[in-house]
SEMILO-410275 format. One record per residue (C-alpha): residue in three letters; x, y, z; residue number from 1. Coordinates in steps of 0.001 Angstrom, whole numbers, m for minus. Example, Ala and Ser with C-alpha at 12.3 -4.5 7.8 and 13.67 -1.06 7.14 Angstrom:
BEGIN
> type  c1  c2  c3  seq
> ALA  12300  m4500  7800  1
> SER  13670  m1060  7140  2
//
This chain:
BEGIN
> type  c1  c2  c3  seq
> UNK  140565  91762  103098  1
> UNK  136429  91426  102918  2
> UNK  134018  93597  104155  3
> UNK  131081  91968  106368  4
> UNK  127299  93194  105598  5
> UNK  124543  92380  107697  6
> UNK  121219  92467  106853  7
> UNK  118225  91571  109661  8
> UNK  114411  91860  108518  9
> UNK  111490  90792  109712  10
> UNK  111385  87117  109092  11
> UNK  114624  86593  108877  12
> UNK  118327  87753  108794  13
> UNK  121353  87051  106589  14
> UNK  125184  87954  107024  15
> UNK  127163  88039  103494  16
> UNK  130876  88838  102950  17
> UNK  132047  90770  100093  18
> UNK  135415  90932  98523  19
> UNK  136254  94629  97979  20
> UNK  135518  94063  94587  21
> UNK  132430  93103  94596  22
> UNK  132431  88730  94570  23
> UNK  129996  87251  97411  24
> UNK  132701  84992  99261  25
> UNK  130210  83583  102252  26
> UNK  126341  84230  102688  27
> UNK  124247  82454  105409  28
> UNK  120461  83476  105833  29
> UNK  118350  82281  108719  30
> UNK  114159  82514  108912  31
> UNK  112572  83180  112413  32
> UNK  108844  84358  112227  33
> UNK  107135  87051  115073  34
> UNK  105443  85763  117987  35
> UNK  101543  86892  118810  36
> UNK  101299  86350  122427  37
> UNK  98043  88318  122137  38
> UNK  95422  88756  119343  39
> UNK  96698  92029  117467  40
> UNK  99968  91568  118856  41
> UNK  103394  91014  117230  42
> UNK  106793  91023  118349  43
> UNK  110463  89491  117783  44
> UNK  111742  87717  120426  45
> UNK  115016  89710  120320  46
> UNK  117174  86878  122666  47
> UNK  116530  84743  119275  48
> UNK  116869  87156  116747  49
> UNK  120258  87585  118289  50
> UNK  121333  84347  119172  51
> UNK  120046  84220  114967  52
> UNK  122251  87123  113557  53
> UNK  125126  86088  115143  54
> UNK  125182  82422  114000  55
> UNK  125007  83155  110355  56
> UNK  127651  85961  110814  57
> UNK  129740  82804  112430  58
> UNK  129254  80631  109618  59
> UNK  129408  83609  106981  60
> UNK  133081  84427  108364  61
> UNK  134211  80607  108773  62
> UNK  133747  80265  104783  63
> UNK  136000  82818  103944  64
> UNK  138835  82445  106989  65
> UNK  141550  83103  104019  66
> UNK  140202  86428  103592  67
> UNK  139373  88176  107070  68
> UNK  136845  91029  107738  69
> UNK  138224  94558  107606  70
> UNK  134953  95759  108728  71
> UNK  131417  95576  109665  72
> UNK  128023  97100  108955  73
> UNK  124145  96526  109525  74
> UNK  121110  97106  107491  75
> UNK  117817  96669  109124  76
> UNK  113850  96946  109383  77
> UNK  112503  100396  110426  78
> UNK  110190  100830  113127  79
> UNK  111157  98235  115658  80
> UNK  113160  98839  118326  81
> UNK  114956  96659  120960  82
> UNK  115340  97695  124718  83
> UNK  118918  97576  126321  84
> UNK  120484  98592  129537  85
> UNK  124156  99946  128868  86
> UNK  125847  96985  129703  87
> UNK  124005  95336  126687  88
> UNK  121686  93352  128291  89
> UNK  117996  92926  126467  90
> UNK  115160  93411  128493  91
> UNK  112619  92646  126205  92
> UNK  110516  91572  122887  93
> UNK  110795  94131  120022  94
> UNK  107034  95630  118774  95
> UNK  106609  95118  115080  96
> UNK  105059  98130  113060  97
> UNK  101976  96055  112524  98
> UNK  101499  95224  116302  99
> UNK  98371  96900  117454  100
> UNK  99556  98381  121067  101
> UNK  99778  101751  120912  102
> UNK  96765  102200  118803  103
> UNK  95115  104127  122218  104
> UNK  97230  106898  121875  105
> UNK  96214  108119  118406  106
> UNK  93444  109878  119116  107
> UNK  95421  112261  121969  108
> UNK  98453  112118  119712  109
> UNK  96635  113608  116677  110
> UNK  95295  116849  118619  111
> UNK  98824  117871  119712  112
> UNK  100655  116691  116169  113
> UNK  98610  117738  113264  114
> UNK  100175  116246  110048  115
> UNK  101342  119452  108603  116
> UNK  103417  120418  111739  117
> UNK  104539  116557  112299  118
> UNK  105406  116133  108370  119
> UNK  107440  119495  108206  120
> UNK  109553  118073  110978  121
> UNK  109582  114775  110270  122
> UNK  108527  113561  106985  123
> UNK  106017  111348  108267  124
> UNK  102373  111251  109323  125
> UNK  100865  109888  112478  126
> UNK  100491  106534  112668  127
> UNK  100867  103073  114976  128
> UNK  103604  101228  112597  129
> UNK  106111  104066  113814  130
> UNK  107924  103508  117494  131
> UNK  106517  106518  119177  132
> UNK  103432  105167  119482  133
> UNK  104923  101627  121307  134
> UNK  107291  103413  123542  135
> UNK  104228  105323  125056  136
> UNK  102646  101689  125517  137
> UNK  105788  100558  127090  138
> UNK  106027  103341  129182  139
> UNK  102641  102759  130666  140
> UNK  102258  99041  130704  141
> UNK  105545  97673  131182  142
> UNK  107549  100509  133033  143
> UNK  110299  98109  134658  144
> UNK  111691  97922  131109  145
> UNK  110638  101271  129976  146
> UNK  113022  102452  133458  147
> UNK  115453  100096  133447  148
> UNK  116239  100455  129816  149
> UNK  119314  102974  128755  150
> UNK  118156  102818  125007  151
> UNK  115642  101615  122684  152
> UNK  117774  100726  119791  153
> UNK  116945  100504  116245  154
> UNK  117669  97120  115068  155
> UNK  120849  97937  112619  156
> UNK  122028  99854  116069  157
> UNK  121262  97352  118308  158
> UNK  123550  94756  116736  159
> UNK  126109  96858  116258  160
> UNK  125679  97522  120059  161
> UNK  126188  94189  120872  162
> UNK  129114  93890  118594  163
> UNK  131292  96260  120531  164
> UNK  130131  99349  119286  165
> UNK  128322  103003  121224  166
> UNK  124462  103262  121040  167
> UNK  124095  104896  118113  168
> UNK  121453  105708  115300  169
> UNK  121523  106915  111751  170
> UNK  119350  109289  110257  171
> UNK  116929  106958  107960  172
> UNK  116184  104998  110811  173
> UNK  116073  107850  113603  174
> UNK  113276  108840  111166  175
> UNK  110886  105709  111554  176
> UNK  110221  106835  115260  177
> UNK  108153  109917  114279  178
> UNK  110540  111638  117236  179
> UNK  113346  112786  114029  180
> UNK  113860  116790  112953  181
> UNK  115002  116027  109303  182
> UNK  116356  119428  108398  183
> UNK  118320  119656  111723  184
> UNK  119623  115909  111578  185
> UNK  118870  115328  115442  186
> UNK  116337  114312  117875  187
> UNK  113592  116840  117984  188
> UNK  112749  118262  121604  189
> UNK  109314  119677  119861  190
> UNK  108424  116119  119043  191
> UNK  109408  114541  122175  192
> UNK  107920  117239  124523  193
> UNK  104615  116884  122576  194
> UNK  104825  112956  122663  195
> UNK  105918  112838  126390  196
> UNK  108939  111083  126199  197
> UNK  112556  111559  127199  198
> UNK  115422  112261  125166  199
> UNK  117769  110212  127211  200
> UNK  116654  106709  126050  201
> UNK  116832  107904  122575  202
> UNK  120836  107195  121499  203
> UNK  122700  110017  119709  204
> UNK  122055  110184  115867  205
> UNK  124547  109854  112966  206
> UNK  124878  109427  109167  207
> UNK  125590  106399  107584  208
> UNK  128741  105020  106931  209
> UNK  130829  106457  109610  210
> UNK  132809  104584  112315  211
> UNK  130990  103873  115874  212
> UNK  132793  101996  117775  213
> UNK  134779  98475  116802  214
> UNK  134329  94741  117722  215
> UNK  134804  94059  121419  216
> UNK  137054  91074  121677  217
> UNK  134782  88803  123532  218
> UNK  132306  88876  120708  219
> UNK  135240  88425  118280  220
> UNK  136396  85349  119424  221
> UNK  132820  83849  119518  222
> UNK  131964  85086  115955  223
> UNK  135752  84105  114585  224
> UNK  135626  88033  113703  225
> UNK  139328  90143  113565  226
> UNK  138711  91958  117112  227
> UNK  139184  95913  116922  228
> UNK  137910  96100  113279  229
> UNK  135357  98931  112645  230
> UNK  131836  98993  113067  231
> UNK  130118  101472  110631  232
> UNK  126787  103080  111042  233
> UNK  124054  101036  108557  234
> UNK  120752  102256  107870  235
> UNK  116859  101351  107333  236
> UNK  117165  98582  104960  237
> UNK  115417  100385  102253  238
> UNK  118133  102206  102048  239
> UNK  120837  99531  102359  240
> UNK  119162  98460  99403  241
> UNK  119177  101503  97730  242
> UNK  122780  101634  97815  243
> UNK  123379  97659  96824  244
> UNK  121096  98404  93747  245
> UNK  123002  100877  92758  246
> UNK  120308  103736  93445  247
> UNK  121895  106811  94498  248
> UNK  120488  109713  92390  249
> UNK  116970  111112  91406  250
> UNK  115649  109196  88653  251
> UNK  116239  106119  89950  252
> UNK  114253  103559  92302  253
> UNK  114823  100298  94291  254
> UNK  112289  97557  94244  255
> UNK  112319  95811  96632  256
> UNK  110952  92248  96695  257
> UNK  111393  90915  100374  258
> UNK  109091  90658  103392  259
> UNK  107461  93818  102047  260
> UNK  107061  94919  98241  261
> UNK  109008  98219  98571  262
> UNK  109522  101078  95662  263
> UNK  111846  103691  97103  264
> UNK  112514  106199  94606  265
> UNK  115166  109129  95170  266
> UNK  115221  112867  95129  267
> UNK  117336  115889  96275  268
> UNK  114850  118205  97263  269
> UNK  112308  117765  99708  270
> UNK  108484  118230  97448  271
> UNK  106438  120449  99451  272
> UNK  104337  118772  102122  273
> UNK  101215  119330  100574  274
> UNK  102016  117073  97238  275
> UNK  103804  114460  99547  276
> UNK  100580  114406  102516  277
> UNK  98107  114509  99660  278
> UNK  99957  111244  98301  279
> UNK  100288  109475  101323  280
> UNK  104588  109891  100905  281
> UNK  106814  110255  103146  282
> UNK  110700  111758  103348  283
> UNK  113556  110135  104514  284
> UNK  116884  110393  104868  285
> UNK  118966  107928  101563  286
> UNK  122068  106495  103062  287
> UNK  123398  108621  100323  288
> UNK  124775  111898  101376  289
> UNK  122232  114609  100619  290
> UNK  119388  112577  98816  291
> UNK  116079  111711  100172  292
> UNK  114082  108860  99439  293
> UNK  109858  108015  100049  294
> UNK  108562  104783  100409  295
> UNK  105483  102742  97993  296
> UNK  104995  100089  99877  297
> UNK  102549  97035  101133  298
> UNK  102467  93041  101950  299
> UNK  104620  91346  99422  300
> UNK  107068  88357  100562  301
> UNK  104828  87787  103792  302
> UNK  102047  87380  101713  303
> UNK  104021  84759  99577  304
> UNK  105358  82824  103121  305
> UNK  101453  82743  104327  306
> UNK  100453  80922  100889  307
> UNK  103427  78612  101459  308
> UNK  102902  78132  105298  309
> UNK  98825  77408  103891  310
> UNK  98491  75932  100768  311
> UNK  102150  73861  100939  312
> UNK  102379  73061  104593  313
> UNK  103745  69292  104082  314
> UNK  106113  70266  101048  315
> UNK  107572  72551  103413  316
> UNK  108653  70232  105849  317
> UNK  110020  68283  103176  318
> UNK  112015  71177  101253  319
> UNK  113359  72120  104729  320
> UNK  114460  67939  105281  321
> UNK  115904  68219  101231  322
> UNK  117522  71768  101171  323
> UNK  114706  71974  97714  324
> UNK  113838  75648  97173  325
> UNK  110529  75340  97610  326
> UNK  109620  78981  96639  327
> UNK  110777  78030  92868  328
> UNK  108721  75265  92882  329
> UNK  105325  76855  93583  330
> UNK  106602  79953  91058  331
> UNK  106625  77752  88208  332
> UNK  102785  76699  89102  333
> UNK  101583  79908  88180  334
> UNK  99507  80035  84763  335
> UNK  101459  81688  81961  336
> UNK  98377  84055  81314  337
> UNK  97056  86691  83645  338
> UNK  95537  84779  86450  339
> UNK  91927  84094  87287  340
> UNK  92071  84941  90555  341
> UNK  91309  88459  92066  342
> UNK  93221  89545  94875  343
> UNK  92896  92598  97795  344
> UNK  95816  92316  99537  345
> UNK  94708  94191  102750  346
> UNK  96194  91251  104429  347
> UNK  97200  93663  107192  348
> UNK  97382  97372  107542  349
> UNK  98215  98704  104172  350
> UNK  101255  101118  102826  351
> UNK  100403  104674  101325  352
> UNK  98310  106481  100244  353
> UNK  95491  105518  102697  354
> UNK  97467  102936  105358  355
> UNK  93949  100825  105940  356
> UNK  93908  98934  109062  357
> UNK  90305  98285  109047  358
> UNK  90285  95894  106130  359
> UNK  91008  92325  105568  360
> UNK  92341  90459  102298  361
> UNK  89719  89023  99762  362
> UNK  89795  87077  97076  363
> UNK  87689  86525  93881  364
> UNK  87171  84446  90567  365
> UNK  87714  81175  92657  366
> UNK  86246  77652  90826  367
> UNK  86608  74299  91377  368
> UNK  89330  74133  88403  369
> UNK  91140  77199  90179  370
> UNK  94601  75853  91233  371
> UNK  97014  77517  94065  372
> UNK  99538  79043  91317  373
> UNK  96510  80410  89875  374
> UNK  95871  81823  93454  375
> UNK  99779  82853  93962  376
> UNK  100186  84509  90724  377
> UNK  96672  86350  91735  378
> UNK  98537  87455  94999  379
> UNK  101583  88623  93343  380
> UNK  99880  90616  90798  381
> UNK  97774  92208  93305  382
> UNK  100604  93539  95502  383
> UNK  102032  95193  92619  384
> UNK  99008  96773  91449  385
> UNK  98895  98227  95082  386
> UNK  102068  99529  94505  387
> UNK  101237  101016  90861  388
> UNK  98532  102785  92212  389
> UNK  101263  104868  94231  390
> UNK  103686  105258  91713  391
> UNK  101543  107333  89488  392
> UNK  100850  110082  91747  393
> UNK  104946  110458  91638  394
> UNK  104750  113179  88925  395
> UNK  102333  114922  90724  396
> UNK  104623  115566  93518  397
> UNK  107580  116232  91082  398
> UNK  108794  112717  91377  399
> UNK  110327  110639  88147  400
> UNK  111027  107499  88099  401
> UNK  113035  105920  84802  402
> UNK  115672  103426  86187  403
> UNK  113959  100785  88193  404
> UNK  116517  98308  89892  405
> UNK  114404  94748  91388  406
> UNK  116314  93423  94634  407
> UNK  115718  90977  97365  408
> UNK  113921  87389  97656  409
> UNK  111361  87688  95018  410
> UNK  114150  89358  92656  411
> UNK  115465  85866  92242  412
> UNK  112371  84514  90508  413
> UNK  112241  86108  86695  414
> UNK  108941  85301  86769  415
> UNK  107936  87626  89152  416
> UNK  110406  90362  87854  417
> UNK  108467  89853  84135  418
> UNK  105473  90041  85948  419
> UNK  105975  93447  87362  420
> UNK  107666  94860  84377  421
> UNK  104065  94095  82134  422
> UNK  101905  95740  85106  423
> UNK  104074  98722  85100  424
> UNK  104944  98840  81298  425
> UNK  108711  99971  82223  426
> UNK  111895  97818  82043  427
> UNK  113285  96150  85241  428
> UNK  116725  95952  85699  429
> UNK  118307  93005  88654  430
> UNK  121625  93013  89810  431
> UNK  123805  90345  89977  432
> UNK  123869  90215  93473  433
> UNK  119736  90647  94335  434
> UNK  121050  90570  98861  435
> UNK  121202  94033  97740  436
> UNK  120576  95199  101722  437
> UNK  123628  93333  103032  438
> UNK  125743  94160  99666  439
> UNK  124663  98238  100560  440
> UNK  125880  97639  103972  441
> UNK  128889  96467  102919  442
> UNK  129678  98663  100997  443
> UNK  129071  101689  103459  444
> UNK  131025  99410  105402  445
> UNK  134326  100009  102922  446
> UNK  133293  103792  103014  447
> UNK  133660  104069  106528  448
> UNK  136685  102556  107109  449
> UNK  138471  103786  104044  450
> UNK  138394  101203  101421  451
> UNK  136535  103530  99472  452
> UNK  136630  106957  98713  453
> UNK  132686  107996  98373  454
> UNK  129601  106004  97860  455
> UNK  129882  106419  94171  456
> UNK  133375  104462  94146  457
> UNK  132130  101746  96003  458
> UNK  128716  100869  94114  459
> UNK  130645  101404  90940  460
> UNK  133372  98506  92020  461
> UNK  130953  96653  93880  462
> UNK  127713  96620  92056  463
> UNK  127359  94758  88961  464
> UNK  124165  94372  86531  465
> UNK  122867  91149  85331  466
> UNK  119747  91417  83290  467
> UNK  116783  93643  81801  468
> UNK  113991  92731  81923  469
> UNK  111789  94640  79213  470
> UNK  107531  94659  79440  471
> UNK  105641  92077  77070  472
> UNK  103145  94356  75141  473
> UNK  100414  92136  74757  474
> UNK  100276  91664  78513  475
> UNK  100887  95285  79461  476
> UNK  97860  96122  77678  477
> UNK  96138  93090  79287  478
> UNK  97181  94495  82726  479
> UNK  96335  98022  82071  480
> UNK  92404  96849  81799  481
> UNK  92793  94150  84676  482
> UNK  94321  96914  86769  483
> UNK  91117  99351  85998  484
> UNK  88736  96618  87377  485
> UNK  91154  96177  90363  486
> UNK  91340  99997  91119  487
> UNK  87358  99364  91454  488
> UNK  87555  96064  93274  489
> UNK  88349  97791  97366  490
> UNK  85589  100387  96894  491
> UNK  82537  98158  96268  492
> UNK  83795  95663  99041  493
> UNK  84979  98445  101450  494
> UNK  81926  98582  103567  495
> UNK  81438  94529  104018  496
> UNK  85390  94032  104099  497
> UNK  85374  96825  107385  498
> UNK  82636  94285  109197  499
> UNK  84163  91403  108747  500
> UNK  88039  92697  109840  501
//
């Protein structure tokens, strides 16, 4: 028997199956990109996101037909959520975190939920990229679906709705609507009587890896699924890659290279909210039973896709005729040496500390001779200085980091991997199996329906290292003094940046 893992993001989804111990038997990805019907605006259409997700889980499951799916589980973007009636019908687009409706409410929002009182409840700080903010919009500007909806659904929820299973969320992503009580594991009436909205379209909240419901037999026989098998409760896809990395204990942080560059490093007690507001860090439920994790994060893969989709339009059209991986290609065109090129990657609102939405990307060092790996290595190094800026205020909050585990899309590339070990001057370890998101939700999937006794069993048969990746002295030191000139580079541009965004 195999255990199905799902894994939908923001620019694309995948569905892998996993032998219980541990071998990838069938993966299928598929790449959709957010539509901007209005300047500031983006959403996923979720009729195509769906229609999406369950092709690749078709195709996934017809490779491995000799070994059928003993159950199913989905890991997901926070944030977003979908709107559904009960009978599972969508009534709508999905708001991505960066979309800019809801902004109007801020201002109201922040006189009634101050950040200690909203933090010590929540974990979080006020801001648009969370789903409270877009349900008010909804509410006001497009109340047929705000009324007629039963449930805004989470995405890792919503397609294990449509799969058979009840509305249901788990605790990491019950957390990325600002409406979550962390200490008391449920929906928080405080929060939603402050915020205005009703409990009822919120569905009941769970941990991961427990059973929800199982795979209605209509959906089974389209998807070449068992019917009847188990659907078990995912998580935010952080997590999900937490657990597919093998991160399940303080000490120890997933790096995630997809859409976003991602460092989610774990702890067991909650740091008091001072260190973590301070810090810009927030607390979340792990998918691990009793651990908390915060999030370091900014643009990373979609900042890779725009140079593609700009400086290699035509070779993508080609590479999508040839099956080429085109992303390999324009790697290996980056200079060996530190690049050139200085990057801000305030491409669009930026992760923590300071979450700047007033800013715009900028780049200098450009010449005539400059060349576009010189410009994508420039990127890439400047997303992970972002993210290095974070990581040291960890101690601070009595946060250590020693075990760093690279995952997702970028892990694939060791040139990227190298490149982050020298600008953090730690060791990098990758998996053999970098889908670590769908690989975490399969594996909560053999938790919940018994193929494994704890989380601990199942990353230990199911998890396997491949490589280390240890930092080059020379150009550590190299990008300790490039990173000192790039920790100066937003604050004398700040002011002319802000004009032109």
């Amino acid at each position: 028997m195999s255990l199905l893992g799902i894994d939908v993001g923001t620019s694309g989804c995948k569905a892998a199956v996993f032998s219980e111990d541990g071998r990838l038997l069938g993966l299928v990805y598929d790449e959709y990109d957010y539509q901007s019907p209005q300047h500031g605006w983006a959403e996923l259409d979720s009729v195509d996101v769906w229609r999406k997700v369950k092709l690749t889980i078709r195709q996934a499951v017809a490779e491995t037909k000799s070994d059928p799916v003993k159950a199913v589980c989905v890991s997901s973007l926070g944030e977003t959520v979908v709107p559904v009636t009960a009978e599972r019908k969508i009534l709508g687009p999905a708001l991505l975190n960066f979309d800019v409706r809801g902004d109007e409410y801020l201002a109201e929002l922040r006189g009634r939920l101050p950040d200690e009182m909203l933090y010590q409840i929540n974990g979080n700080t006020l801001g648009n990229q969370y789903a409270l903010t877009k349900l008010k919009w909804l509410r006001q500007h497009q109340p047929d679906i705000y009324r007629q909806s039963a449930f805004f659904l989470a995405w890792s929820g919503f397609v294990s709705f449509m799969l058979g299973a009840e509305a249901r969320v788990d605790y990491s992503l019950a957390n990325r609507t600002l409406l979550f009580d962390l200490e008391r594991c449920d929906w928080s009436d405080e929060l939603l009587e402050l915020a205005q909205l009703e409990r009822a379209k919120l569905p009941p909240t769970v941990p991961s890896g427990v059973v929800i419901g199982t795979v209605a037999n209509e959906i089974a026989a389209e998807l070449g699924l068992p019917a009847g098998i188990p659907i078990v409760s995912g998580g935010h896809d952080q997590c999900c890659n937490g657990i597919g990395s093998g991160v399940l204990a303080p000490g120890q942080a997933m790096y995630g290279m997809g859409t976003y560059l991602c460092m989610t490093p774990v702890f067991e007690q909650r740091p008091a909210t001072a260190l973590m507001l301070k810090r810009g860090l927030n607390t979340e439920h792990h998918t691990v039973p009793g651990q908390y994790v915060s999030f370091l994060y900014n643009q990373g893969g979609s900042l890779v896709k725009w140079f593609r989709n700009t400086f290699a339009a035509a070779e993508r059209q080609q590479a999508q005729a040839s099956g080429q991986d085109l992303y390999a290609t324009l790697l290996s065109e980056m200079p060996a040496d530190l690049s050139h090129v200085m990057v801000l990657p305030h491409f669009a609102i930026t992760g923590p500390p300071n979450f700047i939405s007033d800013s715009c990307g900028a780049m200098a060092g450009l010449k005539l001779e400059t060349s576009r790996g010189e410009i994508l290595k420039g990127l890439i190094e400047a997303m992970t200085f972002y993210i290095r800026e974070s990581f040291e205020t960890l101690p601070g909050a009595g946060i250590d980091v020693t075990d760093f585990r690279a995952v997702g899309g970028g892990s694939k590339s060791d040139l990227w991997i190298q490149i982050s070990a020298d600008i953090f001057g730690r060791p990098f370890v990758r998996p053999k199996i970098t889908e670590a998101g769908a690989l975490g939700a399969a594996i909560l999937a053999g938790v919940g329906c018994g193929v494994f006794a704890s989380l601990e069993s199942g990353v230990a048969t199911m998890v396997h290292l491949d490589r280390t990746f240890e930092p080059d002295p020379k150009k550590q030191a190299a990008y300790d003094e490039r990173f000192s000139k790039y920790q100066r580079f937003w604050p004398l541009m700040a002011d002319y940046l802000r004009e032109l965004a």
